[in-house]
LORO-293669 format. One record per residue (C-alpha): residue number from 1; y, z, x negated. Coordinates in nm, 3 decimals. Layout:
<atom><num>NUM</num><c2>Y</c2><c3>Z</c3><c1>X</c1></atom>
...
***
This chain:
<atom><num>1</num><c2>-1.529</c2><c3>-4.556</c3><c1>2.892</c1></atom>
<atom><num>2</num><c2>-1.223</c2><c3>-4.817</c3><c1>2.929</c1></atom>
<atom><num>3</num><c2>-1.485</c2><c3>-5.092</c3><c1>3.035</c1></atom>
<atom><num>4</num><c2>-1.657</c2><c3>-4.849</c3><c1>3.297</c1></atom>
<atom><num>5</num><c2>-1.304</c2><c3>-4.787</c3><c1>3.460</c1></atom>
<atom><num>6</num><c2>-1.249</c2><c3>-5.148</c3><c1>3.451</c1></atom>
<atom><num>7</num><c2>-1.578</c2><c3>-5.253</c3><c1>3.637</c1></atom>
<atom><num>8</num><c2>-1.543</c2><c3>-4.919</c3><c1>3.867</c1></atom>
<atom><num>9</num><c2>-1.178</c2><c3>-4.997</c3><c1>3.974</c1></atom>
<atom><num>10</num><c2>-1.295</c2><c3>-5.383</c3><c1>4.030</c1></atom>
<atom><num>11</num><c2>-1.574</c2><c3>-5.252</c3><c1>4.225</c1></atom>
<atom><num>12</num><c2>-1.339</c2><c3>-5.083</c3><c1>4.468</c1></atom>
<atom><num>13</num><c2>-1.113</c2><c3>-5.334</c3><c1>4.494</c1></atom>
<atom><num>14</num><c2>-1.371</c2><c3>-5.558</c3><c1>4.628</c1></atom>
<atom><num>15</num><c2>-1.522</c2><c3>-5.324</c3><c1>4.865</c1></atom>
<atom><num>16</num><c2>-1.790</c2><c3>-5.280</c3><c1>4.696</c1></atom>
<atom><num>17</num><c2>-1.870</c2><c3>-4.995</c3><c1>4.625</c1></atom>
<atom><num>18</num><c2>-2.076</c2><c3>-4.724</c3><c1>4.918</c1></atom>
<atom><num>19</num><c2>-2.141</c2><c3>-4.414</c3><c1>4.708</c1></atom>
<atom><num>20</num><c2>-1.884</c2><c3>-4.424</c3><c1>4.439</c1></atom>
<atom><num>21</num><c2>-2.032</c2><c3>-4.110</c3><c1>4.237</c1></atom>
<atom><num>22</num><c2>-2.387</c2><c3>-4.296</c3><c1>4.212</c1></atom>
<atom><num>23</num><c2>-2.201</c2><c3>-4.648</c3><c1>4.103</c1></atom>
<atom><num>24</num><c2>-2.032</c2><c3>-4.460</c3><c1>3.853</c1></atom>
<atom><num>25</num><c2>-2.337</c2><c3>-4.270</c3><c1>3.675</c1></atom>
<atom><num>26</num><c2>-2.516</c2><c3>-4.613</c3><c1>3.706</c1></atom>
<atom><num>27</num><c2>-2.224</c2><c3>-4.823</c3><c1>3.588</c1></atom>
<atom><num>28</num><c2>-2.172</c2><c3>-4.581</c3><c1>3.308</c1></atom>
<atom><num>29</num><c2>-2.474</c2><c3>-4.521</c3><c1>3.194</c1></atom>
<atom><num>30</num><c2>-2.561</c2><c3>-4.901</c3><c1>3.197</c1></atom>
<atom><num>31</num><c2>-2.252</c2><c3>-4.993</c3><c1>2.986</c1></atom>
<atom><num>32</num><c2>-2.301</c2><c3>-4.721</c3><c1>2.673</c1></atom>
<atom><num>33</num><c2>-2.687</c2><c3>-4.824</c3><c1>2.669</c1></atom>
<atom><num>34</num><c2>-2.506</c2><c3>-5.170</c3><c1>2.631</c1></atom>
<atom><num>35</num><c2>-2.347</c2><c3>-5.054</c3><c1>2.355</c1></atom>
<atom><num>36</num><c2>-2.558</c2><c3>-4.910</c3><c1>2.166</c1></atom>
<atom><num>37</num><c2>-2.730</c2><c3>-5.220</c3><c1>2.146</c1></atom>
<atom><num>38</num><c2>-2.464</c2><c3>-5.492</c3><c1>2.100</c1></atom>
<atom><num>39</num><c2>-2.091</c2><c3>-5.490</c3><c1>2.005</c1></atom>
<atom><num>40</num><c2>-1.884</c2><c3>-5.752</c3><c1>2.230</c1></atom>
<atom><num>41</num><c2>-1.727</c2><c3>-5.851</c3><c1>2.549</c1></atom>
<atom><num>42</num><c2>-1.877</c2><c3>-5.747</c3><c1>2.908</c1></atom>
<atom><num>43</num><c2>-1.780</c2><c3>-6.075</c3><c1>3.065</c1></atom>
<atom><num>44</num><c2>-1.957</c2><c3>-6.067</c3><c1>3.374</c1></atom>
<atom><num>45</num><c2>-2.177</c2><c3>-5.818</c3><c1>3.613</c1></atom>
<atom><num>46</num><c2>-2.422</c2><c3>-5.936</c3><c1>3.912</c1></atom>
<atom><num>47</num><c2>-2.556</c2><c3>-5.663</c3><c1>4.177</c1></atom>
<atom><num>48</num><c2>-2.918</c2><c3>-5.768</c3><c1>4.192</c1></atom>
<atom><num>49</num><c2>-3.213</c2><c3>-5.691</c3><c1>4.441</c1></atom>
<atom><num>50</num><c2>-3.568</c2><c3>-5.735</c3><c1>4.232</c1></atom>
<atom><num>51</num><c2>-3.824</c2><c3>-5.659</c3><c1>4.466</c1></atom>
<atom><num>52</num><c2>-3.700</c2><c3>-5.405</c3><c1>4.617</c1></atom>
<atom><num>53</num><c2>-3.483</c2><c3>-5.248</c3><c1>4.353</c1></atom>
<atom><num>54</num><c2>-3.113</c2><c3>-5.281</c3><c1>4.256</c1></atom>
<atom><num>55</num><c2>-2.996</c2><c3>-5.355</c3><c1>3.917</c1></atom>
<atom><num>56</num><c2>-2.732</c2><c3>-5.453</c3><c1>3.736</c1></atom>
<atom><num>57</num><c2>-2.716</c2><c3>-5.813</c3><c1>3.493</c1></atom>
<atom><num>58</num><c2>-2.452</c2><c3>-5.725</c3><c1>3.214</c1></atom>
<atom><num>59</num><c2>-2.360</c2><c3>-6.081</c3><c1>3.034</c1></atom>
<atom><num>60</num><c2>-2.152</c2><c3>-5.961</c3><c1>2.670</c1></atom>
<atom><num>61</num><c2>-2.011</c2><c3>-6.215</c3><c1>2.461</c1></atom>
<atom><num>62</num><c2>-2.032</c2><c3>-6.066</c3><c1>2.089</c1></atom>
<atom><num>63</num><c2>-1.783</c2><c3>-6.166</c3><c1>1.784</c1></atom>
<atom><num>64</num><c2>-2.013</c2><c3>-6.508</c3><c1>1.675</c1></atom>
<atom><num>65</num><c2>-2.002</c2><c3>-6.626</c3><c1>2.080</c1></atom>
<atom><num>66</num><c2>-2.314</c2><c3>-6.534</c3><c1>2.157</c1></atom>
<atom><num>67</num><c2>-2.436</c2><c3>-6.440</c3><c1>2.523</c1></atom>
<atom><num>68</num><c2>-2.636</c2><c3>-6.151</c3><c1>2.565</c1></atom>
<atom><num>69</num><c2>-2.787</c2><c3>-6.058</c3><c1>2.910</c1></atom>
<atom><num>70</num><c2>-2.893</c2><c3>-5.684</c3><c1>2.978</c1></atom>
<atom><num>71</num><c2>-3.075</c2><c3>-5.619</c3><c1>3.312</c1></atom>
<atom><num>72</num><c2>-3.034</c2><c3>-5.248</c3><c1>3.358</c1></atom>
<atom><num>73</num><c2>-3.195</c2><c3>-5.035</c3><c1>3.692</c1></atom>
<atom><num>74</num><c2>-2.885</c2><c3>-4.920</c3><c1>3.904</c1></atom>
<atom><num>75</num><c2>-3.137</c2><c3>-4.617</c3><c1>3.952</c1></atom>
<atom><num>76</num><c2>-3.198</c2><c3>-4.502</c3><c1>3.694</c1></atom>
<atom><num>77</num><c2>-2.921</c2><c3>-4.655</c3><c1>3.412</c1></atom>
<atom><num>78</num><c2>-3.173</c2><c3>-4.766</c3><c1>3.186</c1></atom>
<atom><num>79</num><c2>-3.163</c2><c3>-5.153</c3><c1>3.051</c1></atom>
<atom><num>80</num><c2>-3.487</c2><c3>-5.297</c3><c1>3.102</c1></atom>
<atom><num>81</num><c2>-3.432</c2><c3>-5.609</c3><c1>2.950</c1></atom>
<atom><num>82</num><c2>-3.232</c2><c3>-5.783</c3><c1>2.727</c1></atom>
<atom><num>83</num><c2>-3.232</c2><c3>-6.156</c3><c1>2.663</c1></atom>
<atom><num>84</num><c2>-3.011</c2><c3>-6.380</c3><c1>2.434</c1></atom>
<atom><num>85</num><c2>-2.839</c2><c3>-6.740</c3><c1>2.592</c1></atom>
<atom><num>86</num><c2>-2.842</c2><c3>-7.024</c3><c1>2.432</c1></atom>
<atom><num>87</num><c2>-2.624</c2><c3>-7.343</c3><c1>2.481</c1></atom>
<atom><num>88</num><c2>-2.866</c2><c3>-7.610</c3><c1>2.589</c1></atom>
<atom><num>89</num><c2>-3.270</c2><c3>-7.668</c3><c1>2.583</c1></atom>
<atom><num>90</num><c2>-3.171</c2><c3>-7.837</c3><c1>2.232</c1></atom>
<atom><num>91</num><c2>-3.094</c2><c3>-7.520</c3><c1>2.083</c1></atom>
<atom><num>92</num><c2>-3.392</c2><c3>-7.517</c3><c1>1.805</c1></atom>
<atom><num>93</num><c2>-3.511</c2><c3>-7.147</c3><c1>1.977</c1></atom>
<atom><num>94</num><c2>-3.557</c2><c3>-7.272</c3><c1>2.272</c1></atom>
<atom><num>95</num><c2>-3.668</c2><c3>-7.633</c3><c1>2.207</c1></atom>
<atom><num>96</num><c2>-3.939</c2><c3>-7.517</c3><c1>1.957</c1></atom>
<atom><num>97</num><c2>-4.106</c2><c3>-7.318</c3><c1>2.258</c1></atom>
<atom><num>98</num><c2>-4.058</c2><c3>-7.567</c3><c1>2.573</c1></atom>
<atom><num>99</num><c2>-4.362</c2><c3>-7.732</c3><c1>2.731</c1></atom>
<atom><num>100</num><c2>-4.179</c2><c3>-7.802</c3><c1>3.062</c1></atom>
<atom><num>101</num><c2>-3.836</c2><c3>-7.991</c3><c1>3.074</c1></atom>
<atom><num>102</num><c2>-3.535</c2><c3>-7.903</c3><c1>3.276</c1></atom>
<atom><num>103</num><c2>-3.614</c2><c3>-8.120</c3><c1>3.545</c1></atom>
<atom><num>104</num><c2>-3.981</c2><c3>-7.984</c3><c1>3.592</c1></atom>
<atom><num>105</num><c2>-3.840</c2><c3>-7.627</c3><c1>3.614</c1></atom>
<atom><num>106</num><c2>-3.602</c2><c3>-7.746</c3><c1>3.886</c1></atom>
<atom><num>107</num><c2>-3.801</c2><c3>-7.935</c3><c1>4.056</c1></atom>
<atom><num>108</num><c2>-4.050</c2><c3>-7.599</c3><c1>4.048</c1></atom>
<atom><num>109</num><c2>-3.764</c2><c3>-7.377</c3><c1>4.165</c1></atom>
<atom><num>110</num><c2>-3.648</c2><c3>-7.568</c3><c1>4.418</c1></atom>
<atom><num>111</num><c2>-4.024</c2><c3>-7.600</c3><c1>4.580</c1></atom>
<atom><num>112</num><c2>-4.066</c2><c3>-7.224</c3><c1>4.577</c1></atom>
<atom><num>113</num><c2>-3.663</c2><c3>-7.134</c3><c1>4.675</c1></atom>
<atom><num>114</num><c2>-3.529</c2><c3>-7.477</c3><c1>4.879</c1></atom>
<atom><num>115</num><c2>-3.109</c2><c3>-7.486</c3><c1>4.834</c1></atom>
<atom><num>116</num><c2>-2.858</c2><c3>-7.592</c3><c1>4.576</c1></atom>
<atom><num>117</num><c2>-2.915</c2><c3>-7.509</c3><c1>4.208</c1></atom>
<atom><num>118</num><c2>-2.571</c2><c3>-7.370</c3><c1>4.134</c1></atom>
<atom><num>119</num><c2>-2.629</c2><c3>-7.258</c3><c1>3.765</c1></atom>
<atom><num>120</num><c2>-2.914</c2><c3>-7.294</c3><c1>3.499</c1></atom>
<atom><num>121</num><c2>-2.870</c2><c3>-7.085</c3><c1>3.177</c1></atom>
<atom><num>122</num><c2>-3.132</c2><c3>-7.114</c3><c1>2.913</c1></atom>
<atom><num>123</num><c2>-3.253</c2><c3>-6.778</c3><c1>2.757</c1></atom>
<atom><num>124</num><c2>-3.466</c2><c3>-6.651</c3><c1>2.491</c1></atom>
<atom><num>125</num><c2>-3.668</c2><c3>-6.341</c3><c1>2.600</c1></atom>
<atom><num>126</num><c2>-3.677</c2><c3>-6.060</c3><c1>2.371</c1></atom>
<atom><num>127</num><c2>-4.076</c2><c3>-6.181</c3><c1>2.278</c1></atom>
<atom><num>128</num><c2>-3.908</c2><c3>-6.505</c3><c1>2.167</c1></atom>
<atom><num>129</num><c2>-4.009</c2><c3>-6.709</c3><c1>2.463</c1></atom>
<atom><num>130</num><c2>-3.775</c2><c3>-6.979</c3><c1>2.630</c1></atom>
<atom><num>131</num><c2>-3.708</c2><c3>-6.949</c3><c1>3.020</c1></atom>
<atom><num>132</num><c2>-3.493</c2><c3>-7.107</c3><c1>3.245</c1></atom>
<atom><num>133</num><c2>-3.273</c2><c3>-6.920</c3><c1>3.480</c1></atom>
<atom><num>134</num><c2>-3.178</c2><c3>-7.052</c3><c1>3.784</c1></atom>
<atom><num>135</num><c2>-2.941</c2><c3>-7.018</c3><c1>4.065</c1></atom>
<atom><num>136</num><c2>-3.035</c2><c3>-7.170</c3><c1>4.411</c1></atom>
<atom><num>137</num><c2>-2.814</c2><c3>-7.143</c3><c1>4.701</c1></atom>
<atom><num>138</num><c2>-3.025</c2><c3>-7.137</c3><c1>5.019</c1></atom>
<atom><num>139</num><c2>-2.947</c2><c3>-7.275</c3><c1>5.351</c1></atom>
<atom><num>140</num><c2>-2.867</c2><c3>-6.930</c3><c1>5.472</c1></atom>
<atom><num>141</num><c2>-2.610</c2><c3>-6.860</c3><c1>5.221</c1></atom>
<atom><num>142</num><c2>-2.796</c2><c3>-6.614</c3><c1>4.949</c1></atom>
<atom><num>143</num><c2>-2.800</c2><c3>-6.643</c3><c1>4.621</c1></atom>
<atom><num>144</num><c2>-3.177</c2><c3>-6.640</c3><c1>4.478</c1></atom>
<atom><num>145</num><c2>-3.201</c2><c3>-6.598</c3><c1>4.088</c1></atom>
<atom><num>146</num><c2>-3.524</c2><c3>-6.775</c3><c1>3.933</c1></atom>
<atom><num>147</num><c2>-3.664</c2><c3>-6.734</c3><c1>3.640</c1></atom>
<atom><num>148</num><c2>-3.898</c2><c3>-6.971</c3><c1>3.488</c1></atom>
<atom><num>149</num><c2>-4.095</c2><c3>-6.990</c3><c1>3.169</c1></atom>
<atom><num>150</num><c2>-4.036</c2><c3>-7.263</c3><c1>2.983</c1></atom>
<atom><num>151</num><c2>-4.366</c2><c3>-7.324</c3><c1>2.836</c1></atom>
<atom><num>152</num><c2>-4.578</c2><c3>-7.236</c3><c1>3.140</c1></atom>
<atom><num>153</num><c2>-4.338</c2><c3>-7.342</c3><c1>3.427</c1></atom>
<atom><num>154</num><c2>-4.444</c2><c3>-7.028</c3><c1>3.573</c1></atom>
<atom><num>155</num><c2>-4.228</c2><c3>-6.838</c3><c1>3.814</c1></atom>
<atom><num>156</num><c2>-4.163</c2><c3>-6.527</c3><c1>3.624</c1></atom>
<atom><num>157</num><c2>-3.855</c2><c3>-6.331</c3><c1>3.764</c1></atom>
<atom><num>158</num><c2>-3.684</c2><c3>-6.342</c3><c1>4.111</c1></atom>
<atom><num>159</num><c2>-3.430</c2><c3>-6.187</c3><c1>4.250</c1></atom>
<atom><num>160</num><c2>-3.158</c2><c3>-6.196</c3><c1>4.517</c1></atom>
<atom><num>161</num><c2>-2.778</c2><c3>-6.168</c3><c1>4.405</c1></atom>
<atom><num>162</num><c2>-2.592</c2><c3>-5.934</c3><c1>4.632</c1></atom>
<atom><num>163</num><c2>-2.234</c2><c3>-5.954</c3><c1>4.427</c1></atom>
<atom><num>164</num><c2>-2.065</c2><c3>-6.100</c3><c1>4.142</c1></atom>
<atom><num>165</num><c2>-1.793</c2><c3>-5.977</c3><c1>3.910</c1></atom>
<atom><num>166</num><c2>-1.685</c2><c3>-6.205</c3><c1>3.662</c1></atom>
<atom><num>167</num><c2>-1.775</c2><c3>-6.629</c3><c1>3.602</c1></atom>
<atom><num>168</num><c2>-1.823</c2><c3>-6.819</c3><c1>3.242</c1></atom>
<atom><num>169</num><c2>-1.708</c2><c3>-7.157</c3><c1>3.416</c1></atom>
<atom><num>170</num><c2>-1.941</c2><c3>-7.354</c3><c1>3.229</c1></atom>
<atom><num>171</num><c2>-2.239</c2><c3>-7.266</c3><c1>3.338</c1></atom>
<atom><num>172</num><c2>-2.118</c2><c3>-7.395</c3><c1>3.626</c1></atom>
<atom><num>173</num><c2>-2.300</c2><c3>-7.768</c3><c1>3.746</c1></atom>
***
């Protein structure tokens, strides 16, 4: 409940926030089906459009430093995905699964969404498989988020950022 009054009050600090009742249900809901899954810090939340639809991207640090992401629908407060960061594409997880390098999933991202790759995070999917997550800076100014498998070098996830609460600075490029 503490960490749902923390992200609500940040929320309307920033001016975020258009129907605060809605946020709240979303935000709270989103947060205890967190919990219930993992134990650990909520370190940063993105606003997300995926085709359409809002969600929320919950990043929780637990007690051995591990990053967890949760996607969870703003709708509906249910987490529809959950995926576990790793450091680098050397973490054995992730190496043991990648076809494609870094630079092939880049250059792949950047054909499909031209712009500035401001972040790359490499995840394991809940299946086990290895993706790439980008974060490309168009010309216009939006943030696009793309997901890529790292085996296939397929295109797999999209979605445009519409805020940010919270930054693990390195991540950062």
């Amino acid at each position: 409940m503490k960490k749902t009054i923390l992200f609500t009050s940040l929320l309307l600090g920033a001016g975020l926030v258009g129907s605060v009742q809605a946020t709240d249900q979303a935000l709270e809901s989103c947060i205890a089906a967190i919990q219930k899954q993992k134990t650990g810090n909520l370190v940063k939340v993105e606003k997300l459009n995926v085709a359409g639809k809002p969600f929320y991207e919950f990043e929780l640090r637990d007690a051995n430093g591990f990053e967890w992401e949760f996607m969870c629908s703003a709708d509906t407060g249910k987490i529809t995905e959950i995926e576990m960061e790793v450091q680098s594409v050397n973490s054995q997880a992730f190496k043991s699964k990648m076809k494609v390098t870094e630079e092939d999933a880049a250059k792949i991202a950047l054909k499909a969404y031209p712009g500035v790759i401001r972040e790359v995070e490499y995840e394991i999917e809940e299946n086990g498989d290895a993706s790439y997550e980008f974060d490309i800076i168009g010309k216009n100014g939006v943030q696009t988020k793309l997901e890529i498998d790292a085996a296939t070098g397929k295109i797999i996830e999209v979605s445009t950022e519409d805020w940010e609460i919270g930054e693990e600075n390195d991540e950062r490029r």
